[in-house]
N, C-alpha and C positions, 0 to 999 in steps of 0.2 A: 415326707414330701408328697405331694399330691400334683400327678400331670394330666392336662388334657388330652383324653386319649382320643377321643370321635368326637365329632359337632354330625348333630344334626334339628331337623325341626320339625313341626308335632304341628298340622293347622286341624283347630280347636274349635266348632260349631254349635254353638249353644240354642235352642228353642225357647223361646219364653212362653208363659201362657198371656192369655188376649188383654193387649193393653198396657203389660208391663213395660215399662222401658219409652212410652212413646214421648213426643216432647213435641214443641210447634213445626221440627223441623222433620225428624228423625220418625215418623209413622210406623213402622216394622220392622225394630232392629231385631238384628240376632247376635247375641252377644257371645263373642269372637276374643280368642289368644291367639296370635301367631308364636309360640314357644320353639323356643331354643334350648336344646337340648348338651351341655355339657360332661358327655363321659368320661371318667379317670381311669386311674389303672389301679382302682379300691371297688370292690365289686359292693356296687350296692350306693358309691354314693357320686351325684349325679347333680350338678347345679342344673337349675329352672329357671327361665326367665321369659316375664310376659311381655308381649303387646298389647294393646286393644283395640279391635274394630267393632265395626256392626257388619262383621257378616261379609261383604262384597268386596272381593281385591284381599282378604286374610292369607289367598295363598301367596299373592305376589310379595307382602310383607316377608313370608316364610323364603320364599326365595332366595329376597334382599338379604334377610338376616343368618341366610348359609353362609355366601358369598363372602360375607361382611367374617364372619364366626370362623371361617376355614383356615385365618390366620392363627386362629389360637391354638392351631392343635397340636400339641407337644410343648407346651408353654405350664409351667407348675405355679401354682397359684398365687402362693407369697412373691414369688419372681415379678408376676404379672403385675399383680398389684400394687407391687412399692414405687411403680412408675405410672401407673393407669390413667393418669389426667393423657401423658403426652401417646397412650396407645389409643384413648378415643380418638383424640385430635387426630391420631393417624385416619382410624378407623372414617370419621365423620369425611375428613377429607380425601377420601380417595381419587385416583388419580380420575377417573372415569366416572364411577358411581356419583361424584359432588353434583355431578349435571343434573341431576335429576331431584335435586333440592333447590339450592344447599340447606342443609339442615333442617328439613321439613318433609312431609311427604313421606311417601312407601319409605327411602333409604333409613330416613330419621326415627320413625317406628322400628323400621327391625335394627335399629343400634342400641334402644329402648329396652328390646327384647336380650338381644347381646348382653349389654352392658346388667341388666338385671339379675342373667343366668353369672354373671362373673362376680358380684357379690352375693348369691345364693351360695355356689360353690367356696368364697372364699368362707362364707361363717358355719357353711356346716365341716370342711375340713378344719375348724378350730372348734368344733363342737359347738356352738353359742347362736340365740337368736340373732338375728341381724342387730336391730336396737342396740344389744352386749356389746357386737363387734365396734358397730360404730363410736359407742359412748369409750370403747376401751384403747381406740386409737388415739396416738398423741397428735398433738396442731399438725405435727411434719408429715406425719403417716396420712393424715385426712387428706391434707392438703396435696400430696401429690395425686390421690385418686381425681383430683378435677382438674376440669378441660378451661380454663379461665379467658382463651383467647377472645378478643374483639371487645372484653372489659375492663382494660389495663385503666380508661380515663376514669371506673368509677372503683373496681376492685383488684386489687394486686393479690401476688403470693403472699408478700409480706403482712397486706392488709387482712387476709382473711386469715393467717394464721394468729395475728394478733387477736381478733373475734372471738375465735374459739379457744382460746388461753385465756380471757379475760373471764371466759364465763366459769371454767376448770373454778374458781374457789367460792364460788355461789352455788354451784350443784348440790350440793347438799340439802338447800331448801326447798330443790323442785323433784328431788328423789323419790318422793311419796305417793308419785303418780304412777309409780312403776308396781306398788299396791294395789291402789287405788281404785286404779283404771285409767284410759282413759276417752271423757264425754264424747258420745255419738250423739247426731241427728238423723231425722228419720227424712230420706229421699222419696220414699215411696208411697209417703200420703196420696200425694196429686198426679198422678201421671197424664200428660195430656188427653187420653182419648176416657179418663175413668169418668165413668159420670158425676151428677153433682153429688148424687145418695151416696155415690163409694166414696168420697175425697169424704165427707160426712162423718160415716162409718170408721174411714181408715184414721182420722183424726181424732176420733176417740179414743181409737185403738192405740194409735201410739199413744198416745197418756198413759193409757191403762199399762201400757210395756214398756213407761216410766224414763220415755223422752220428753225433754222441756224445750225441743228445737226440730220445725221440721220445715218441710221444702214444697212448694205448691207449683207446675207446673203453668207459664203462661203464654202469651204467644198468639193470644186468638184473632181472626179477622176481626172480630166485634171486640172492641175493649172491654164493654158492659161483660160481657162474658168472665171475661177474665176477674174484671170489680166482683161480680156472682161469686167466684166460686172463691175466690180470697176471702171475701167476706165471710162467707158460709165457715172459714177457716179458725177465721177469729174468732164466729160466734161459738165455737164448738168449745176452741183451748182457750178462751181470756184473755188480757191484755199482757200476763204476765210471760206466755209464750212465746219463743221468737221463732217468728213465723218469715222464711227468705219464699220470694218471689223470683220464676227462674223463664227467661224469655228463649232461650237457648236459639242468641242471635238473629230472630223472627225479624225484630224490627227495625227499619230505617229510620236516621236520625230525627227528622220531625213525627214520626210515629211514637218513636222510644219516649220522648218530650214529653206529649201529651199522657201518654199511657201511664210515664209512673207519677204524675200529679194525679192522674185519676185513680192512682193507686194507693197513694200516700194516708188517705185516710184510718185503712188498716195497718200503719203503720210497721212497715216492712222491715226486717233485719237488715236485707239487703235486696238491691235487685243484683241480678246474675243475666251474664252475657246478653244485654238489651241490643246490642247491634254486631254488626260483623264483625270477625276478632281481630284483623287489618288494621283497623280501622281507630288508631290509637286517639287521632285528632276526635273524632265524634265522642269515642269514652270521655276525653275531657272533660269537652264541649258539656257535654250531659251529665258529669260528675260536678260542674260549678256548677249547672243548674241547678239540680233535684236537690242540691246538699242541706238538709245533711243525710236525707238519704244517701247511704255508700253505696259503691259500685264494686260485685265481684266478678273476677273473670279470671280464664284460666286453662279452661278445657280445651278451648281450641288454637291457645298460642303454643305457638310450635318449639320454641326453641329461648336460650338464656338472650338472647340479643332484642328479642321484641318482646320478652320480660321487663329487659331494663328501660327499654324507651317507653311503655308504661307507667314504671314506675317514676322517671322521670320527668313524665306528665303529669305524675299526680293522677293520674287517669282512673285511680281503684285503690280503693283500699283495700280488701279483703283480696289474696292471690291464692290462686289456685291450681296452683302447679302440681302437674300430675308425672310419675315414674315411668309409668305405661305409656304415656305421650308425648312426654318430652324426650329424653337421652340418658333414660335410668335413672339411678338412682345418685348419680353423682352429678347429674346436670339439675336433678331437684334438691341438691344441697346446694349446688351454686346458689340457686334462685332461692332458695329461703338464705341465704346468706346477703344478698343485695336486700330482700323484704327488713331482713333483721336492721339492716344501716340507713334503709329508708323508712321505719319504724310504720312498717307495715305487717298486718296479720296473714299466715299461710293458714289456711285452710282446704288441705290438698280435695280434686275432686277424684272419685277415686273409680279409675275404668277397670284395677281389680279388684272389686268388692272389699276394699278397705286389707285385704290382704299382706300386700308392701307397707300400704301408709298408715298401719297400725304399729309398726315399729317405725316408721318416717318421725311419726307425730313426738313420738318417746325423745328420739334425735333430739328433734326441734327443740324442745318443751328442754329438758335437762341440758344437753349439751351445746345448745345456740342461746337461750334463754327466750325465747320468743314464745308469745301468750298460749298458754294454753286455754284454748277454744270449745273446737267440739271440730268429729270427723266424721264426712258422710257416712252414711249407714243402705247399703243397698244388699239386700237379703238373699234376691233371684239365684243365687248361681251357690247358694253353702251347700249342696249337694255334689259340687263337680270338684272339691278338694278336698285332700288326703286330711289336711287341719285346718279347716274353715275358723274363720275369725268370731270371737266368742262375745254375745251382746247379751248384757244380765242387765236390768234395769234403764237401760236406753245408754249403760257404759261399756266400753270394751274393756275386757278382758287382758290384761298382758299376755303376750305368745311366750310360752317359755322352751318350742321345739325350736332345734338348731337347724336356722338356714331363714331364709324372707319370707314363710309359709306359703310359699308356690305354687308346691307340689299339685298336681290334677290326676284325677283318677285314671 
C-alpha cells in the first residue's frame, strides 16, 4: 500500500535564451511548472505533477493546487484511483474555489498539476511507465478515473467504456510503435522574434536531425511578413514537408480570412489558433472558408466542455489538447475520446516538453486507436528533468522509467 503522506508545491522558473519561446502574442515567456508535490510513506518515492505558465501568476497556480491537493493526504493510491473521475469532480467543484473558474483559470491549472501528480504516483508505486499503466487498465478501471460530467448528451460511462473495449482486439497491430517510437515535429524552427536567416538555418537543421514536420511561427502586423518567412520555409524543405503554420490567436476574424488565403500558397499542414480560443463561432466560420485547409486548436481551451462545442462545430480538425492545461491527464483522455467519435485527430500541444504526452500519445495510438500523427517537439527545457524525453531521428523514444517522466531537478 502506498499513502499520501505530505502535499506540497515547488513554483518552477525557467529562463530561456533570446527569442525562444516568442509567438505573435507571448514576446518573453519564461517557461514555468507550478508542481505538486505528492509524498508517501516509501522514502524515496514522490508523485510529480505539472502546470504550465509563462512565468506571471506561477505562484498563485501553486497556491490553488495546495488548497485543492490538501485533500489527498492520507488517501493510498489504488483507493484514490478506483474512483478518481468522482474526486476530480469533487476537486473541480469546490464549494468556493468553483468561483473563480469554473473550470479554467488559476483553479483549473493547479487541478492539472494535482491530478497529474496522482497518476505519476499511481504508475511509479506499480513500478510501470505511465503509457503501461494506462494501456494495462481494463474499460472499468479507465473509466472511473474520468470526470464525464456536462457530456452525458454526447458521451456516457457506458459509451466510453464501450470505445475502449472495442479497440482491446486490434491492439496488436498498433503495438509496434511502442518499438518504434513515436513521430515528433520540430516547434522550434520559427519562433516569432527569430529572424528570417535563423527560421532559414533552423529549417535545415531540422532535416538534417531527421524531422519531415515542423511548425513556423505567424501572427505578424504585415501579412507579407508572415507569406516571407513561410515561404523561405518551403523553400528550404520541398513540397514534401509538412510545414504547420501557427498564429497563436493574433488574429481577428476578417484578418485570420485574408491571412491564411494569403497563405495557402505554401500549402500549410495546418493553421493553428488563427483567432481567439472563445471564440468557437469564427473557428467555424474560417474552418468552411479556408477548407480544406484544417484548423488546429487547442492550447488555449480550457476545459472538456468547450472541447466538445468545437468539436461539434466542426470548427477543427486537428485537437490539441494539453495535460498541463487542461485537468491532467484524465480530462485529456476524455477529450481524445470525444476526438476519437468525432473522427478527429489529437495532436496534443505540449506546455511539458512532450514529457506527459509521450506516453499520452502511446494511450492514444494503441489503446483508443486514434491516428498516429507526429508530437510536438520543444527541446528548451531537456536540461531541467531527471529523464528528459528522448528525440533520435526527428522520433521519440519510448520512456521505459516508471511514473509520467515529471520529475525536475
Amino acid at each position: 500500500m502506498t499513502t499520501i503522506h505530505k502535499v506540497s508545491t515547488r513554483d518552477v522558473r525557467i529562463d530561456l535564451h533570446p527569442g525562444e519561446g516568442s509567438d505573435a502574442i507571448h514576446s518573453n515567456p519564461q517557461y514555468s511548472y507550478a508542481v505538486t508535490l505528492l509524498a508517501t510513506d516509501k522514502p524515496g518515492l514522490t508523485g510529480v505533477g505539472l502546470a504550465f505558465t509563462l512565468g506571471g501568476g506561477n505562484d498563485l497556480v501553486c497556491a490553488a493546487a495546495k488548497t485543492l491537493a490538501d485533500a489527498l493526504a492520507g488517501r493510498e493510491i489504488e483507493e484514490l484511483m478506483a474512483d478518481f473521475g468522482r474526486t476530480t469532480r469533487e476537486l473541480a467543484d469546490h464549494h468556493q474555489l468553483r468561483w473563480l473558474g469554473p473550470h479554467k483559470g488559476v483553479v483549473h491549472l493547479a487541478l492539472a498539476s494535482v491530478v497529474n501528480a496522482c497518476f505519476d504516483l499511481w504508475a511509479k508505486s506499480r513500478g510501470v511507465p505511465l503509457w503501461r499503466l494506462l494501456l494495462d487498465l481494463s474499460p472499468e478501471a479507465l473509466v472511473a478515473t474520468l470526470d464525464l460530467s456536462y457530456l452525458e448528451d454526447v458521451l456516457t460511462a457506458d459509451e466510453a467504456r464501450r470505445m475502449i473495449a472495442a479497440e482491446r482486439p486490434t491492439r496488436a497491430s498498433r503495438e509496434g510503435v511502442i518499438a518504434r517510437g513515436y513521430p515528433g515535429y520540430d516547434t522550434s524552427v520559427g519562433w516569432f522574434n527569430y529572424s528570417d536567416e535563423q527560421v532559414r538555418t533552423n529549417a535545415r537543421k531540422a532535416l538534417d536531425n531527421g524531422f519531415t514536420a515542423m511548425k513556423l511561427k505567424v501572427g505578424s502586423k504585415e501579412t507579407a511578413r508572415d507569406v516571407r518567412r513561410a515561404s523561405i520555409v518551403r523553400e528550404v524543405v520541398g513540397p514534401d514537408v509538412r510545414v504547420m503554420v501557427d498564429a497563436n490567436q493574433q488574429w481577428t476574424l476578417p484578418v485570420a480570412l485574408r491571412a491564411c488565403l494569403a497563405l495557402a500558397p505554401m500549402n500549410p499542414y495546418w493553421v493553428e489558433e488563427p483567432t481567439h480560443p472563445d471564440d468557437v463561432a469564427a473557428h467555424q466560420t474560417l474552418a468552411r472558408a479556408i477548407a480544406p485547409i484544417p484548423i488546429a486548436m487547442g492550447e488555449h481551451v480550457p476545459n472538456r466542455v468547450v472541447f466538445k462545442n468545437y468539436m461539434q462545430a466542426q470548427a477543427a480538425k486537428f485537437i490539441q489538447v494539453d495535460a498541463v492545461r487542461v485537468a491532467g491527464v484524465s480530462e485529456f483522455i476524455v477529450v481524445s475520446l470525444m476526438a476519437r467519435q468525432h473522427g478527429l485527430i489529437v495532436v496534443p500541444h505540449v506546455g511539458d516538453m512532450g514529457q506527459i504526452h509521450q506516453h499520452l500519445v502511446l494511450f492514444n495510438h494503441v489503446g483508443l486507436g486514434l491516428d498516429r500523427v507526429f508530437l510536438e517537439y520543444i527541446p528548451h527545457l531537456r536540461d531541467s528533468f531527471v529523464h528528459p524525453a528522448v528525440v533520435e531521428g526527428g522520433v521519440y523514444k519510448t520512456p521505459m522509467e516508471a511514473g509520467s517522466s515529471s520529475d525536475l531537478k
